[in-house]
C-alpha positions in Angstrom: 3.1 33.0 24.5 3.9 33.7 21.0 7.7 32.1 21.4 5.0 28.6 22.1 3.3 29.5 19.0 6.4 29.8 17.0 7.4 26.6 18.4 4.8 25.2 17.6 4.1 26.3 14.3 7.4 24.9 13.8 7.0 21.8 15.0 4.5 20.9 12.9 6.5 22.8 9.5 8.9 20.2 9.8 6.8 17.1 10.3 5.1 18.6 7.7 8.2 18.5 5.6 9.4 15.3 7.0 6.5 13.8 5.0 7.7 11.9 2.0 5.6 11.2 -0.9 6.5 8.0 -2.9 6.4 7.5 -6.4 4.3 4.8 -7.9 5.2 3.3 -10.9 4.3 5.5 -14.4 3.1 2.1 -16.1 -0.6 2.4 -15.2 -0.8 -1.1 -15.9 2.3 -1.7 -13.3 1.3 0.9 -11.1 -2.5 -0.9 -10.7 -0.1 -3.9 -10.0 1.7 -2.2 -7.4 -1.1 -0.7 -5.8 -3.0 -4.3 -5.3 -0.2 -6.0 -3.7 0.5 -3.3 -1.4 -2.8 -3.5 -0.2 -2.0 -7.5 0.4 1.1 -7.6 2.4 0.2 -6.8 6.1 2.5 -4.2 8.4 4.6 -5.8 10.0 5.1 -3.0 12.8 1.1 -1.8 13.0 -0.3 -5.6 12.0 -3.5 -4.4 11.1 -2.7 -1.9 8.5 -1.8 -2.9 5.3 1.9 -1.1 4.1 -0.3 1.3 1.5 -1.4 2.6 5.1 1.0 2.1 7.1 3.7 5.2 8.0 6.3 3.2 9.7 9.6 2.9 8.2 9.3 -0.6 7.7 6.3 -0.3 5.3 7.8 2.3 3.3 10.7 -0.1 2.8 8.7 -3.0 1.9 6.4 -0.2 -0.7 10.2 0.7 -1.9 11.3 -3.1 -2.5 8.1 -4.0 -4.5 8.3 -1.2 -6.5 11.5 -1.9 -7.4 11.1 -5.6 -8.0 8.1 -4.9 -9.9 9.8 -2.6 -12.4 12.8 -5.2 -12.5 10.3 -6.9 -14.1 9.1 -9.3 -10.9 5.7 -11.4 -11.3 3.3 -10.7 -8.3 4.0 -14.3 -7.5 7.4 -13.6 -7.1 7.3 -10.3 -5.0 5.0 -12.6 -2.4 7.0 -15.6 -2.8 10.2 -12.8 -1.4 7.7 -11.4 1.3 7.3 -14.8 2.6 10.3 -16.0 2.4 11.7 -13.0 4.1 9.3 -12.6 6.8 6.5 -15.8 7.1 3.3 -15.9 5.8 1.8 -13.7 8.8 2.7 -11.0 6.3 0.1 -11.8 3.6 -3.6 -10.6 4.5 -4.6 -14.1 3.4 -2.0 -16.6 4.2 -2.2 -19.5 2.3 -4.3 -22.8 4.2 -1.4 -25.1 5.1 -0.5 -26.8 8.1 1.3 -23.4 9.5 -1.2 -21.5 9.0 -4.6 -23.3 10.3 -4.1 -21.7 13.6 -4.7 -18.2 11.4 -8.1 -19.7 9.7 -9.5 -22.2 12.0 -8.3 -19.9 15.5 -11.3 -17.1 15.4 -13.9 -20.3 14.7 -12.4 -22.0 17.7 -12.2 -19.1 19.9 -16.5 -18.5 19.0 -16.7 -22.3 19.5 -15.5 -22.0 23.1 -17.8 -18.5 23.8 -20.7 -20.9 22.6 -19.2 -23.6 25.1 -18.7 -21.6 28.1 -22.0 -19.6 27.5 -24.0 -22.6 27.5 -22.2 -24.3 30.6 -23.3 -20.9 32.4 -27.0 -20.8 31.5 -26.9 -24.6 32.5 -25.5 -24.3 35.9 -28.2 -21.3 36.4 -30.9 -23.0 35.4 -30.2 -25.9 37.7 -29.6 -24.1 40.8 -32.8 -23.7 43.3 -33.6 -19.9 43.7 -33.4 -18.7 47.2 -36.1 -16.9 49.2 -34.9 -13.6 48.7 -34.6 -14.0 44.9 -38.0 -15.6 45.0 -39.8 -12.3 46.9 -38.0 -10.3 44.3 -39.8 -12.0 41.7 -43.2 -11.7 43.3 -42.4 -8.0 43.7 -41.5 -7.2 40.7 -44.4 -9.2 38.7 -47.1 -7.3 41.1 
């Protein structure tokens, strides 16, 4: 028992270690910078975490390469311009509304669309059908 306690205790010493902190930029005004866009640029490994809350390795790359390119002295415009170029524009939280991308805008408003659709179809074909016997005693039952 207390060799699974030491092991234990271990275990979580060293993913406790293994825990990197990362530096943000010293420049408040860079480091304000830094923090927006990092909460813009999607994970590409979780895809619905933004890299500022993302722990995979990927997103602590992409944190690494804008903080660099920001203190290189990088616009925002140009870090994004890089992350699109690089990996598409299904990395930015809000992809710009172009041809590529109108499946990303217009797809959750045709997906309700459809719902709507479908739901009314439903309650038409119901509504049209005869009720049988059985359903109809039910009804008398349940109103008395």
């Amino acid at each position: 028992m207390s060799r699974l306690i030491a092991l234990t205790a271990f275990a979580f010493l060293a993913a406790v270690h293994g825990a990197q902190t990362e530096e943000s930029p010293a420049d408040p005004v860079l480091n304000a910078r830094y923090q927006a866009l990092i909460r813009e640029v999607r994970c590409l490994v979780c895809q619905n975490q933004t890299i500022a809350d993302s722990n995979a390795e990927l997103a602590a790359d992409l944190r690494r390469e804008i903080r660099e390119m920001l203190t290189a002295g990088a616009s925002d415009t140009d870090v994004s311009d890089f992350l699109v170029a690089r990996y598409g524009d299904f990395v930015l939280y809000r992809p710009p509304l172009k041809p590529t991308t109108w499946a990303l805008w217009g797809g959750p408003a045709a997906m309700v669309a459809l719902g709507l659709l479908v739901f009314a179809r439903v309650l038409r074909t119901r509504s049209s059908q005869p009720l049988d016997d059985d359903e109809l005693d039910e009804d008398r039952d349940a109103i008395s």
